[in-house]
C-alpha positions in Angstrom: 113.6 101.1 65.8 116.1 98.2 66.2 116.5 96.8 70.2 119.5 95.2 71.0 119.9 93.0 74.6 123.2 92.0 75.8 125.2 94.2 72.9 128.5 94.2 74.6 131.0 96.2 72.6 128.4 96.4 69.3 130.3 93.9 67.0 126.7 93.2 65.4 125.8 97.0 64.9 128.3 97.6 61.9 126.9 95.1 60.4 123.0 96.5 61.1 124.0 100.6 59.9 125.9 99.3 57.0 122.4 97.4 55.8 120.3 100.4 57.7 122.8 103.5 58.1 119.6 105.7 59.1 118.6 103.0 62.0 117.4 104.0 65.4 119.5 101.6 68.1 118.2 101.2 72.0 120.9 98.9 73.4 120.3 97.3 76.9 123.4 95.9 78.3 124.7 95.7 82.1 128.3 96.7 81.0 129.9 100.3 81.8 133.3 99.1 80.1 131.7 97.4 76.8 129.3 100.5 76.2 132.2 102.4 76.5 134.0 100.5 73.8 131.0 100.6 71.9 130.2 104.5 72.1 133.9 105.1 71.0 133.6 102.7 68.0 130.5 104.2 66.9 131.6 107.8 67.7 129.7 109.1 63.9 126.7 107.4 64.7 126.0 108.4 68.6 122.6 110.4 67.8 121.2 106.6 66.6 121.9 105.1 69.5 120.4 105.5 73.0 121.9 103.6 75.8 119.8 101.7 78.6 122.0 100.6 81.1 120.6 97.6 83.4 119.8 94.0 83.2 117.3 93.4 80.4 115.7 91.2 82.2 114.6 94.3 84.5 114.8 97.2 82.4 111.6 98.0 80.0 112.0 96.9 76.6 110.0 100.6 75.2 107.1 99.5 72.9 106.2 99.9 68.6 109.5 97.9 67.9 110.3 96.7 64.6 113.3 94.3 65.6 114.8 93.1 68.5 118.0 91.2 68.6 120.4 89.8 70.8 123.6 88.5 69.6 125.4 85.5 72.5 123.7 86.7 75.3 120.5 84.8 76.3 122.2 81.0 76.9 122.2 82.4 80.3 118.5 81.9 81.0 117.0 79.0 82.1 114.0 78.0 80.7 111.3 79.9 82.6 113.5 83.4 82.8 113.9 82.6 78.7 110.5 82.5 78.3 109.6 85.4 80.5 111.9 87.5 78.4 110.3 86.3 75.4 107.1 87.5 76.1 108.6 90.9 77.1 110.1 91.0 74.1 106.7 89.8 71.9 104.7 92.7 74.0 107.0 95.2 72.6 107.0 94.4 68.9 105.1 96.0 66.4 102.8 93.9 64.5 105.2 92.5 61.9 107.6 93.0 64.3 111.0 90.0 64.7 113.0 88.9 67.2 116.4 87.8 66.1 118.6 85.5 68.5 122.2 84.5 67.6 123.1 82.1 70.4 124.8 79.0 71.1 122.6 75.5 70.5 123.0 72.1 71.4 121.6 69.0 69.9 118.4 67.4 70.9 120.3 64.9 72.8 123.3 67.0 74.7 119.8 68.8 75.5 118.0 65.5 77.5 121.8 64.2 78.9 122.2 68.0 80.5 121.0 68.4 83.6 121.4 72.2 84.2 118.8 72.9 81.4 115.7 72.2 83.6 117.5 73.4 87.1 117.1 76.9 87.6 118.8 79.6 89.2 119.2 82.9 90.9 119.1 86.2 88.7 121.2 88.1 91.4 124.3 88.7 89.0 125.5 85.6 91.7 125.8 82.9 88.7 127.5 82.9 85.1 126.6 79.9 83.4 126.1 78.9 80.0 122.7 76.6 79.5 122.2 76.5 75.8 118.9 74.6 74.7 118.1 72.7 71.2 117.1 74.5 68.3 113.2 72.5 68.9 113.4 73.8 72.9 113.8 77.2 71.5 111.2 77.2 68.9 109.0 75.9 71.3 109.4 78.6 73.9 108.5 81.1 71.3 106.1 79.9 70.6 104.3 79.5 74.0 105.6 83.4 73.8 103.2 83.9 71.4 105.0 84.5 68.2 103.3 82.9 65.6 106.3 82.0 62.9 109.7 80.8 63.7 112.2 80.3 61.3 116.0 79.0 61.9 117.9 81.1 59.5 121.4 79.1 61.0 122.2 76.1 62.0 125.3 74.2 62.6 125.3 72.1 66.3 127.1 74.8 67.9 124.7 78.0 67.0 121.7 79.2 65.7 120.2 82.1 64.5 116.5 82.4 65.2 114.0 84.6 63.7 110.7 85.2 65.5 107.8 86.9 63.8 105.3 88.5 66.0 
């Protein structure tokens, strides 16, 4: 059972049932338009994918997950509503279980010149701003998550990808 937060129109999922064609989806996304996109794109693989509409920063992640991902979504969050999400996401892993984060990054020092990264804000819908945080900020927030091995599987001062093992 794959989670996917934030998935938009679904670019990452062709990628995911090409690798796993027999996955089980749950997306959690906000957007009545992009799910619509995303339904219509993936028309043949409909009875894989169950649709949780809502902010998943609200909505229950279910438990017993194998993977969760999120793909340019969660540079949003500020640094304690990151790390609340993080531990909502480590609860609902399996043992074994990974996170995987695609996201934007910043360098260590863009990081300590910023000052929206330690600010934080309303989670009303009221604000869209992008506060992305170092690779170290990130690997240090999952682990005060409680995921015990962290490993950047990209890098390249503009994004990462980030895999954390429960």
């Amino acid at each position: 059972m794959i989670v996917d937060l934030g998935y938009g129109t679904g670019l990452e999922l062709a990628w995911i049932l090409q690798k796993a064609p027999n996955a089980e989806i749950i997306g959690i996304d906000l957007s009545e338009s992009m799910t619509a996109v995303l339904l219509d794109h993936y028309r043949e693989k409909r009875s894989q994918i169950k649709i949780l509409y809502g902010s998943y920063l609200k909505v229950p992640i279910p438990g017993n997950i194998d993977f969760v991902i999120s793909s340019q979504s969660i540079h949003h969050l500020d640094k304690p509503t990151k790390l609340s999400l993080y531990k909502k996401i480590f609860k609902a892993l399996k043992p074994k279980g990974s996170y995987i984060e695609g996201d934007y990054a910043i360098s260590e020092e863009e990081e300590r010149q910023s000052d929206v990264s330690s600010k934080s804000f309303p989670l009303d819908g009221s604000y869209h701003i992008d506060i992305p945080f170092s690779v170290n900020t990130l690997l240090g927030l999952s682990s005060q998550a409680g995921f015990s091995e962290m490993n950047v599987l990209f890098y390249n001062h503009q994004c990462s990808v980030i895999q954390s093992k429960r």
